[in-house]
C-alpha positions as a Markdown table, in Angstrom:
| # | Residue | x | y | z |
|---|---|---|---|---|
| 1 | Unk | 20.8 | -22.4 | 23.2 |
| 2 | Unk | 20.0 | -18.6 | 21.9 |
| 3 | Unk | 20.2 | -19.0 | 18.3 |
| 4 | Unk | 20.0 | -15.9 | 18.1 |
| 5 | Unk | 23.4 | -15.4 | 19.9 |
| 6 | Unk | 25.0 | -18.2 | 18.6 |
| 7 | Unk | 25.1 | -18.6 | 15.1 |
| 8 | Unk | 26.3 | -16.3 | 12.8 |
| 9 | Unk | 25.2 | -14.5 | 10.0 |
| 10 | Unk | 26.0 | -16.5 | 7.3 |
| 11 | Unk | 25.1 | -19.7 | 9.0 |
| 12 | Unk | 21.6 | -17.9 | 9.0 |
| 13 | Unk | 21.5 | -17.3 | 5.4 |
| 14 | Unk | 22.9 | -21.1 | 4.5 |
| 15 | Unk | 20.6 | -22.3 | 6.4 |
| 16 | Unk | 17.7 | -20.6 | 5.1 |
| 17 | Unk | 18.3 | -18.1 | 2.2 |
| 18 | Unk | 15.6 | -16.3 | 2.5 |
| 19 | Unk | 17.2 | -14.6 | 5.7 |
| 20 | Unk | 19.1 | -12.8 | 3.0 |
| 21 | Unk | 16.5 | -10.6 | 2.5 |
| 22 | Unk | 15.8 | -9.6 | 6.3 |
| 23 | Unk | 20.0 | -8.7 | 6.5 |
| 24 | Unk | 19.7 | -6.7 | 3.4 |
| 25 | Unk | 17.4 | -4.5 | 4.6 |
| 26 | Unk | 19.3 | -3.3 | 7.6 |
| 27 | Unk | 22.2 | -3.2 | 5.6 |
| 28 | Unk | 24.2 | -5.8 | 7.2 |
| 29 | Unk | 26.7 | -8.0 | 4.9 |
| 30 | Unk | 25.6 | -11.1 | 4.8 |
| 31 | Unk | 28.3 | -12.6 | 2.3 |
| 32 | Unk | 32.2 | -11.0 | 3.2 |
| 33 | Unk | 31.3 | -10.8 | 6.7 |
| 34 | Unk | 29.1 | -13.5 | 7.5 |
| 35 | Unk | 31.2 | -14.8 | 9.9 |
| 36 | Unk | 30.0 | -12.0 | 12.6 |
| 37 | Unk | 27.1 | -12.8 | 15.1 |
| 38 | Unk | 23.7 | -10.9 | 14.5 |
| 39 | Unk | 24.8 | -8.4 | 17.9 |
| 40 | Unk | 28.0 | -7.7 | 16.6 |
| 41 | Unk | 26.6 | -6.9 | 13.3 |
| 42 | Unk | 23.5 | -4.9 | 15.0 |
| 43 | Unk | 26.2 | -3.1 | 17.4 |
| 44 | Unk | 28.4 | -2.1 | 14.1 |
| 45 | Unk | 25.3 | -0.4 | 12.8 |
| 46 | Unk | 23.9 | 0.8 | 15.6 |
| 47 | Unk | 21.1 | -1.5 | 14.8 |
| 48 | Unk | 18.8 | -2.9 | 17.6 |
| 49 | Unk | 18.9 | -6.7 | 17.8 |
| 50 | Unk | 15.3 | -7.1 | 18.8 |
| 51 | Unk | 14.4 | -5.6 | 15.2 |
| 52 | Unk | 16.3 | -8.0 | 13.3 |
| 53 | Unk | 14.9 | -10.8 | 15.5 |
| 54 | Unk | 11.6 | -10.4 | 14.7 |
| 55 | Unk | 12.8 | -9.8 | 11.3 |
| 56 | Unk | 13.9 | -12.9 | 10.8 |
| 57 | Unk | 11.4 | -15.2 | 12.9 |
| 58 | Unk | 9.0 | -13.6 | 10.4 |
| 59 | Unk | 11.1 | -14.3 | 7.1 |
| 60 | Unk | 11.2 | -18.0 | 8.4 |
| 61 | Unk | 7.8 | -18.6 | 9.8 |
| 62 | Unk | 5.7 | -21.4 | 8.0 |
| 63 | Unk | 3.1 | -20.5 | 5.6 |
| 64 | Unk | 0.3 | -22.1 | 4.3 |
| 65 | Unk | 0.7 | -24.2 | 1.2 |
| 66 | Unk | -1.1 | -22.7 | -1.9 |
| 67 | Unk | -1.8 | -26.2 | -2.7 |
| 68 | Unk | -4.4 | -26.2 | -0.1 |
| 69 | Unk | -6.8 | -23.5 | -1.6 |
| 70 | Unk | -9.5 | -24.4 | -3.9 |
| 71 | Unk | -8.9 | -22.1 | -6.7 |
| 72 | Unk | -11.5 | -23.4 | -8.9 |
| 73 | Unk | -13.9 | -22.5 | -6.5 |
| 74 | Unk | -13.1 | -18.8 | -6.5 |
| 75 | Unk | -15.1 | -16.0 | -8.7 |
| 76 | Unk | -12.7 | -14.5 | -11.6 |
| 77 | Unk | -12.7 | -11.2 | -10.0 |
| 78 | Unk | -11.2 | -12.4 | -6.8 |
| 79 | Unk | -8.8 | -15.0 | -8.5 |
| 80 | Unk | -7.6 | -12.0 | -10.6 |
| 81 | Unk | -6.7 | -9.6 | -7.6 |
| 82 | Unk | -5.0 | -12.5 | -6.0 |
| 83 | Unk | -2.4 | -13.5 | -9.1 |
| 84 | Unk | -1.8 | -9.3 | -8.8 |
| 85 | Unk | -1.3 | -9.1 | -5.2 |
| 86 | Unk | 0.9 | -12.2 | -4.6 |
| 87 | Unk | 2.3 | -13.1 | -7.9 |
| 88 | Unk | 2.7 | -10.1 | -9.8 |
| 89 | Unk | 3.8 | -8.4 | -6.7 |
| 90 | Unk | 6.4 | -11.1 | -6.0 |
| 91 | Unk | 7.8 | -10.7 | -9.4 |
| 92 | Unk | 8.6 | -7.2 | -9.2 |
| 93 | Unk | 10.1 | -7.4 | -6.0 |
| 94 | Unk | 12.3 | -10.0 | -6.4 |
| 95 | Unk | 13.6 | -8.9 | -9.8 |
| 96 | Unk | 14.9 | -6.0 | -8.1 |
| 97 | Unk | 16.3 | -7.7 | -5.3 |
| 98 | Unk | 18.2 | -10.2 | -7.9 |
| 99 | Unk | 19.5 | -7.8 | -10.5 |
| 100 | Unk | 22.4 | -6.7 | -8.1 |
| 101 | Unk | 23.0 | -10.5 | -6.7 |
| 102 | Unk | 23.5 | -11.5 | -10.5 |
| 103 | Unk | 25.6 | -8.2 | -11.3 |
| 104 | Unk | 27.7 | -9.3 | -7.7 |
| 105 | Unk | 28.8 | -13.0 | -8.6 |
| 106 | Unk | 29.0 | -12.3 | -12.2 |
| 107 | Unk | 31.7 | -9.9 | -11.7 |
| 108 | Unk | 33.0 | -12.0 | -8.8 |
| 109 | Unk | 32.7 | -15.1 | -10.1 |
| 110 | Unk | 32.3 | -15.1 | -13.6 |
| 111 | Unk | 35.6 | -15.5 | -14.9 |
| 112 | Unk | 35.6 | -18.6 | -13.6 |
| 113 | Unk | 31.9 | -20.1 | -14.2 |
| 114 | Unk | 31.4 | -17.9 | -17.2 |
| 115 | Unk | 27.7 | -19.6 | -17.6 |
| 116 | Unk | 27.0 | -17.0 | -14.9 |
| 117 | Unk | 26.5 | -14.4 | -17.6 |
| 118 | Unk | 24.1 | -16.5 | -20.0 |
| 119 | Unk | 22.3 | -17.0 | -16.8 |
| 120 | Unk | 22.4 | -12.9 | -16.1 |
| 121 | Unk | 21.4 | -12.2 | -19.8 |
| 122 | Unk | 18.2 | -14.4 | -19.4 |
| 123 | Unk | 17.2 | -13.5 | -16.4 |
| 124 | Unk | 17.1 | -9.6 | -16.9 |
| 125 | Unk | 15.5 | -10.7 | -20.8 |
| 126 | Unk | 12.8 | -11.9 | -18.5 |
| 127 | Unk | 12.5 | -9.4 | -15.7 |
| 128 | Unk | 11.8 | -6.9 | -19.0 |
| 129 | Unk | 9.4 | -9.4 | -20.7 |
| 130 | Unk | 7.2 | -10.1 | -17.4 |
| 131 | Unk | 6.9 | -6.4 | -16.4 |
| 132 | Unk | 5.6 | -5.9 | -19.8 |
| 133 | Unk | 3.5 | -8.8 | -19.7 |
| 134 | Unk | 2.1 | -8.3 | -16.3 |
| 135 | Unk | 0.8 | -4.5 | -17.3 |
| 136 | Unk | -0.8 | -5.7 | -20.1 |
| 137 | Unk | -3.0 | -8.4 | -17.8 |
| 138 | Unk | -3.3 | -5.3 | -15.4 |
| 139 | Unk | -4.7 | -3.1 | -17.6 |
| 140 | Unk | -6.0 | -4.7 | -20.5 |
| 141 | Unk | -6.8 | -8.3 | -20.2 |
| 142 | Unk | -8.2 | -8.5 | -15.9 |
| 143 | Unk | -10.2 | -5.4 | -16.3 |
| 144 | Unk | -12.3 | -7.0 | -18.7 |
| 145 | Unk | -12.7 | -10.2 | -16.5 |
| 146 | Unk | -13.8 | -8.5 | -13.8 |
| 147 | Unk | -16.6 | -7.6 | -16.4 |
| 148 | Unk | -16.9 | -10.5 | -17.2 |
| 149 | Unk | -17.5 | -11.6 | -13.4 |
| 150 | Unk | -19.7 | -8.8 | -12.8 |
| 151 | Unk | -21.8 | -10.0 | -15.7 |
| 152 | Unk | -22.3 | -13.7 | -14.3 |
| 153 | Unk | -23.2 | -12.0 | -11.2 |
| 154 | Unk | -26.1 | -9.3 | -12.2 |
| 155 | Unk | -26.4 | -9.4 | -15.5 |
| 156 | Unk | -24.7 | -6.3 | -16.6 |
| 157 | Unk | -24.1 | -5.8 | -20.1 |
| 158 | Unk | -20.7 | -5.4 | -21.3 |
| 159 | Unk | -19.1 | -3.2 | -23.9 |
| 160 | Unk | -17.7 | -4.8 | -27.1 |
| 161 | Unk | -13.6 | -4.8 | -26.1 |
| 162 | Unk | -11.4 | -3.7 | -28.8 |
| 163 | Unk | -9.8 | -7.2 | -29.0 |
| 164 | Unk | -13.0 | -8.6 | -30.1 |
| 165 | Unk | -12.5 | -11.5 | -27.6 |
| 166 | Unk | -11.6 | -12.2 | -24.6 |
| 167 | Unk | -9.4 | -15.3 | -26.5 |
| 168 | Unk | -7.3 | -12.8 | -27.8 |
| 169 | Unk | -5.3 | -11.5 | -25.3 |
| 170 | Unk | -5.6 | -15.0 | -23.3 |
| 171 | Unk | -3.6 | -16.6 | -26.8 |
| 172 | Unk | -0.9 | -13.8 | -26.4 |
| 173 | Unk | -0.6 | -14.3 | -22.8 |
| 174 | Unk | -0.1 | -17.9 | -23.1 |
| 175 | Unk | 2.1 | -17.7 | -25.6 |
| 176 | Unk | 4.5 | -15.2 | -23.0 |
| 177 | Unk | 4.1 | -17.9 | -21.0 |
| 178 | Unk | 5.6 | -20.7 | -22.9 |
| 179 | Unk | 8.4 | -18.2 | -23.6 |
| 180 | Unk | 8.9 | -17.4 | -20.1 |
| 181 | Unk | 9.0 | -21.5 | -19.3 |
| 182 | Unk | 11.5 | -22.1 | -21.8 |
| 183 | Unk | 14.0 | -19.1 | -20.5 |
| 184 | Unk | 13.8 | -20.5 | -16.9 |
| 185 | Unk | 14.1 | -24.1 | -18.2 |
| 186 | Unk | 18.0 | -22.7 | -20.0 |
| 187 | Unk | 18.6 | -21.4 | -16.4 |
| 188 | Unk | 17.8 | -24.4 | -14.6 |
| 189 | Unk | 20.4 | -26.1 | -16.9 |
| 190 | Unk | 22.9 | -23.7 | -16.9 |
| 191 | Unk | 22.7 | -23.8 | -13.4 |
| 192 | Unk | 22.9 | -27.2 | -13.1 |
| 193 | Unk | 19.2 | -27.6 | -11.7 |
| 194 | Unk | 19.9 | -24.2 | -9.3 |
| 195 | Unk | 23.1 | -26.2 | -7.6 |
| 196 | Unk | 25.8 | -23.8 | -6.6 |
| 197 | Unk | 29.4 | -24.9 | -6.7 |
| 198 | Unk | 31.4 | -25.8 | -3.6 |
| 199 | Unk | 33.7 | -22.7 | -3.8 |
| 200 | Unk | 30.2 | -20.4 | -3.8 |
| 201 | Unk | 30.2 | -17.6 | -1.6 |
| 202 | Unk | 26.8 | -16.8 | 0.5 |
| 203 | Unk | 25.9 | -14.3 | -2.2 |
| 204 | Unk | 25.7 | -16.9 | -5.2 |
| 205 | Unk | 24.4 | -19.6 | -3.0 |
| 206 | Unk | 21.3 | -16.6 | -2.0 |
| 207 | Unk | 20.5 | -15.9 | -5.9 |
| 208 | Unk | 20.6 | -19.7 | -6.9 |
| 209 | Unk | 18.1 | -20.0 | -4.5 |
| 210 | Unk | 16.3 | -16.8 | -5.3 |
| 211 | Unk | 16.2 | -17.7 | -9.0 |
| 212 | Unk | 14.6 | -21.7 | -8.0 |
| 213 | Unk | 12.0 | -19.9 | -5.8 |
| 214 | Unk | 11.1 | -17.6 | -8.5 |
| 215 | Unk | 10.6 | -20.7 | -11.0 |
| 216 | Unk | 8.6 | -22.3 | -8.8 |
| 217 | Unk | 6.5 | -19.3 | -8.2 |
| 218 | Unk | 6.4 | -18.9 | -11.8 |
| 219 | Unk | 4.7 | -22.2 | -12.7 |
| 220 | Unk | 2.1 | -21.4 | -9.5 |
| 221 | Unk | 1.3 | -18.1 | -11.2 |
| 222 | Unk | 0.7 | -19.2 | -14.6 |
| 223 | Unk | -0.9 | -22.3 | -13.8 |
| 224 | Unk | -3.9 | -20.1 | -11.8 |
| 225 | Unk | -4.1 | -18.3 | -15.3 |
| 226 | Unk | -3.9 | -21.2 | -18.2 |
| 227 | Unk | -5.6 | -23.8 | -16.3 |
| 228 | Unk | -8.1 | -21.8 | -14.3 |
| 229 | Unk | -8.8 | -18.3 | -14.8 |
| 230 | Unk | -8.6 | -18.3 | -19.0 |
| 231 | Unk | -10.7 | -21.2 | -19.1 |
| 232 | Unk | -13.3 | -19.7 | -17.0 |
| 233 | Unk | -13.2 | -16.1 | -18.7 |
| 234 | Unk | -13.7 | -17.9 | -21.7 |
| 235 | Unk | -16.5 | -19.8 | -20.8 |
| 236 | Unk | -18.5 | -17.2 | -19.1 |
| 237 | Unk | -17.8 | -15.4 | -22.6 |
| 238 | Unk | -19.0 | -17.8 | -24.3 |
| 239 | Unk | -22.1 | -18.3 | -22.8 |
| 240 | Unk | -23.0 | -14.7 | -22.7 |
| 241 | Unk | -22.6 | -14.9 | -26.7 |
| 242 | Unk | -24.8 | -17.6 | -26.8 |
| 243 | Unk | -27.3 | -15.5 | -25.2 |
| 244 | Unk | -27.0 | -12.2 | -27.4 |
């Protein structure tokens, strides 16, 4: 059997939703018309099929599990690009790609679940709270870890920052952090723990899933920064005090 050939479109997507992402970016309609096969779709578009097989082989290919990496064992500076490059980056993207989905079902189907809009309300409160919050670790809070790092490393001395303390910013963060947990925790229970209804269209049944992956990378992200990098920062801070 070709899957490829046989199943269709929104079989893909309720099978695995992050196939959603791969359709969207050819433009195919993975919701009204999911009932088409990926060549019909690809022949309506003018799309080649080979394209949107790789596509999706890639979208579904196993990954290692995070869980496997020793992030204790890695230097600040490192630990810092990585929460950047995968987490912060992941965060961005995805808030773009769920605005729409959450505009979509909430004007399809929020007359009839009309939690849908508490659930829109919170999640684009957060999408503006974690851009803001993730700019300020960018450019105000990592930069001065990486210091920090460089320090342990060579010796360097390091400039007074204008927050005094490296416990500063790490308190606000935290505290963003907390606030972010509690949003997601009112979304998981107004979603019923991310469980779409059995009248849910491909779309809503995409974002639910969408919104459960982006908890879940949420608690990854800011457990490698309240329970490994701030304690580290602060240590190495401390003991350079200790010293001067």
């Amino acid at each position: 059997m070709n899957v490829y050939k046989e199943k269709t479109i929104g079989e893909w997507v309720a099978e695995d939703y992050r196939t959603a992402s791969v359709f969207k970016s050819f433009g195919i309609d993975f919701c009204c018309k999911g009932g088409r096969s990926i060549q019909e779709a690809c022949e309506a578009k003018n799309i080649p099929e080979r394209e949107v097989e790789i596509a999706l082989a890639e979208a579904v290919m196993d990954k290692a599990e995070q869980s496997d990496i020793d992030f204790k064992r890695w230097p600040m500076d490192l630990l810092a690009d990585y929460i950047e490059k995968t987490h912060h980056r992941y965060v961005e993207r995805t808030i773009e790609e769920l605005k729409p989905y959450l505009t979509k079902i909430c004007k399809v189907h929020g007359d009839s679940n009309p939690e849908l809009h508490k659930v829109k309300q919170l999640f684009f409160e957060s999408a503006g709270e974690l851009t803001a919050h993730m700019k300020k670790e960018e450019f105000i809070l990592f930069p001065h870890v990486r210091k920090l790092e460089k320090h342990l490393n060579d010796g360097s001395s390091i400039e007074a920052p204008h927050f005094e303390t490296v416990k500063n910013p790490i308190k606000m963060m935290m505290a963003e952090h907390e606030a972010e947990g509690d949003r997601f925790e009112e979304i998981a229970r107004l979603t019923n723990n991310y469980t779409p209804p059995e009248h849910a269209c491909n779309t809503y049944r995409v974002t639910f899933a969408l919104l459960e992956e982006f908890e879940n990378d949420l608690h990854r992200h800011i457990h490698l920064e309240n329970n490994i990098l701030f304690p580290k920062a602060v240590r190495v801070e401390e003991s350079f005090n200790s010293l001067n």
